[in-house]
C-alpha positions as CSV (number, residue, x, y, z in Angstrom):
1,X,8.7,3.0,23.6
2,X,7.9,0.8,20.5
3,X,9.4,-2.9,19.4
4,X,12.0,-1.1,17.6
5,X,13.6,0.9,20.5
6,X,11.8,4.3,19.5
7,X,10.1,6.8,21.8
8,X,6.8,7.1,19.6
9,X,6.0,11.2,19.6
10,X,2.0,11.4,18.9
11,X,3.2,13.7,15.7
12,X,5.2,11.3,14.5
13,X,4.2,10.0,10.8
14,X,3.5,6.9,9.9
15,X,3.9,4.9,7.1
16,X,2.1,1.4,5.7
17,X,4.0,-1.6,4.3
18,X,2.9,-3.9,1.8
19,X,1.9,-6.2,4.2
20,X,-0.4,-3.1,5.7
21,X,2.1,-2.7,9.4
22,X,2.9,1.2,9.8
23,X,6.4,2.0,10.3
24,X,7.4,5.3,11.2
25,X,8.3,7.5,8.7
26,X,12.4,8.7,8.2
27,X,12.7,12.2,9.0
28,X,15.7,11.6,6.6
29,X,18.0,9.6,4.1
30,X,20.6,9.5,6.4
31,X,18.1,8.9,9.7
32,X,17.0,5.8,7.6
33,X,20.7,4.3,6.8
34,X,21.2,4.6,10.2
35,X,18.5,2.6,11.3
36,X,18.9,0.2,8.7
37,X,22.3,0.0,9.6
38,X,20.9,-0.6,13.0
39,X,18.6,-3.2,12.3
40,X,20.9,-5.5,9.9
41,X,23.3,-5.5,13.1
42,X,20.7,-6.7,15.3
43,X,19.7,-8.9,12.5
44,X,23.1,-10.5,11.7
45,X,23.8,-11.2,15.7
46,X,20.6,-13.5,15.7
47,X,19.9,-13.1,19.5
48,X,16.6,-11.8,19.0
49,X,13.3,-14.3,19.0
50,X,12.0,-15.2,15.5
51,X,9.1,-12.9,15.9
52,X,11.0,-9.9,16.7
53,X,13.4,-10.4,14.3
54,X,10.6,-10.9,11.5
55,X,9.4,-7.8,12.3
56,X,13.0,-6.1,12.6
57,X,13.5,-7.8,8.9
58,X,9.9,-5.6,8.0
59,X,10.8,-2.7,8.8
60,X,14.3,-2.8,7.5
61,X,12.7,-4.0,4.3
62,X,10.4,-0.8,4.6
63,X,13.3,1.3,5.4
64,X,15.1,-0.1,2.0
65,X,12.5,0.8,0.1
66,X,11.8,4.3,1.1
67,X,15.6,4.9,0.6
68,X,15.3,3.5,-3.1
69,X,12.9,5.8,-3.4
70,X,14.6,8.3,-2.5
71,X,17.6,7.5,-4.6
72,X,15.3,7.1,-7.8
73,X,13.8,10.6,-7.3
74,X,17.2,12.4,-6.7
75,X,18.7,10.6,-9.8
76,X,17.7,12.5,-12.4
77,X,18.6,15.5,-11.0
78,X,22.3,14.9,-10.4
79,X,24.8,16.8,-13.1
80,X,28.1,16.8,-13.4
81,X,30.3,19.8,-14.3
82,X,32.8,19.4,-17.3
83,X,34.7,21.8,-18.9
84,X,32.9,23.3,-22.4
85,X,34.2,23.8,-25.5
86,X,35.2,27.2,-24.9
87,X,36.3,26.6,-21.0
88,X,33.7,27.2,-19.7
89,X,32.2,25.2,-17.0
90,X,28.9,22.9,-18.5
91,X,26.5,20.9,-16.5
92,X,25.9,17.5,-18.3
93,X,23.2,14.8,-16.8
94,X,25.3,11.8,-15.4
95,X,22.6,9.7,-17.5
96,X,23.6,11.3,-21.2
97,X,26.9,10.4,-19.7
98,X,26.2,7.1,-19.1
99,X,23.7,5.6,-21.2
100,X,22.4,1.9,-19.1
């Protein structure tokens, strides 16, 4: 079992920070809000030393980051369906939509 309360499978991949620690990698989106989830809990209770919740705060950073990441790639693909001209259902990118 690791710091973060995680059997550690010998398959399981890991990842660097920027500060060169490996976290293990999100099997999913949804595996990593739930651990960040997780971890800002622990965080926000403040019953943990300072050097366990430094590290908590690193992976949770890490954890942000690779969900960003995933949110930046899956961006551009998201369309909305409207209605055309004719009635006919069109797909439109939610960015020609709404120009930042």
């Amino acid at each position: 079992m690791n710091l973060f309360g995680e059997e550690e499978p010998e398959k399981k991949q890991e990842k660097k920070s920027k500060k060169g620690k490996k976290f293990p990698e999100p099997k999913s989106f949804e595996e990593a809000m739930a651990k960040l989830e997780e971890l800002v809990g622990i965080l926000e209770e403040g019953k943990i030393p300072l050097e366990e919740s430094i590290e908590k705060f690193e992976y949770a950073q890490f954890l942000a980051q690779w969900c960003q990441k995933i949110l930046d790639r899956v961006e551009g693909k998201l369309k909305l369906l409207i209605p055309g001209e004719n009635g006919e259902p069109v797909t439109e990118d939610l960015d020609d939509l709404n120009p930042v």
